[in-house]
C-alpha positions as CSV (number, residue, x, y, z in Angstrom):
1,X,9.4,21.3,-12.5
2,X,6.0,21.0,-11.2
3,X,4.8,20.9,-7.2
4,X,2.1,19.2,-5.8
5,X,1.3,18.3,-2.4
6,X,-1.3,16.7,-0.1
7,X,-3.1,17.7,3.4
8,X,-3.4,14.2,4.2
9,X,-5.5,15.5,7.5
10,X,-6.7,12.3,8.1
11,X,-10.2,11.5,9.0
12,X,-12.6,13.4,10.5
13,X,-13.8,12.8,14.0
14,X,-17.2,11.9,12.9
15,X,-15.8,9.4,10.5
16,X,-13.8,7.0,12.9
17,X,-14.6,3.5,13.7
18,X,-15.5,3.0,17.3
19,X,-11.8,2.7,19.7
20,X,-10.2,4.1,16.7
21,X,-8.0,7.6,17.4
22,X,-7.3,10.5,15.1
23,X,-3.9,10.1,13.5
24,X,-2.0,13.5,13.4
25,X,-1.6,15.2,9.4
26,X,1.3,14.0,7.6
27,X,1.2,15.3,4.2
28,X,3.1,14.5,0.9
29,X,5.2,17.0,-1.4
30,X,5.8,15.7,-4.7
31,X,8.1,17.2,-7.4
32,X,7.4,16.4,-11.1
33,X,9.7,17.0,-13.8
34,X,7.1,18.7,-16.8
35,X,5.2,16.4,-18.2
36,X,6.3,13.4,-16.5
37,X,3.9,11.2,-14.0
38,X,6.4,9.6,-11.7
39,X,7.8,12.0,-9.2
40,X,11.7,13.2,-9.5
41,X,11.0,13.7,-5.2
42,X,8.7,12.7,-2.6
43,X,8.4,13.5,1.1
44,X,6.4,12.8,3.9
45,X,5.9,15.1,6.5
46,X,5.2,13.3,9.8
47,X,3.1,15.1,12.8
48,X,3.1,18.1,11.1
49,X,-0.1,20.9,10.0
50,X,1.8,23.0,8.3
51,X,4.9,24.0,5.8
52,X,6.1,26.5,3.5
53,X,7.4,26.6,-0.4
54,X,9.5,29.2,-1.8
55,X,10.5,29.2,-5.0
56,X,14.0,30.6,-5.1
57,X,16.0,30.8,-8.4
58,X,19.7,29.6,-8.0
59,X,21.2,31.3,-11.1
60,X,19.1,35.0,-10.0
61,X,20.4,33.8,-6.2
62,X,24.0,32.9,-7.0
63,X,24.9,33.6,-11.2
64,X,27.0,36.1,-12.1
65,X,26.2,39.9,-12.8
């Protein structure tokens, strides 16, 4: 699997057209299976600066001893 994701912050304030208002960050996690180009997952995060991503193993988590 591969992970990618996007800030998606928007524009700066400098950059909007006149009347227009800042839109609040909604970034995009994608998940990739290796070597493919269409993603397996995608989210959208709405209203939202920040996340985290932890990579957990299930079988070290939850196999057998």
């Amino acid at each position: 699997m591969v992970y990618s994701a996007t800030a998606d912050m928007g524009r700066r304030l400098n950059e909007l057209r006149p009347g227009e208002l800042p839109k609040s960050p909604s970034p995009w996690i994608e998940e990739f299976k290796w070597g493919s180009t269409t993603p397996s997952v995608r989210i959208q995060l709405l209203d939202t600066m920040g996340y985290q991503a932890i990579p957990v193993s299930l079988e070290k988590a939850f196999g057998q001893k």
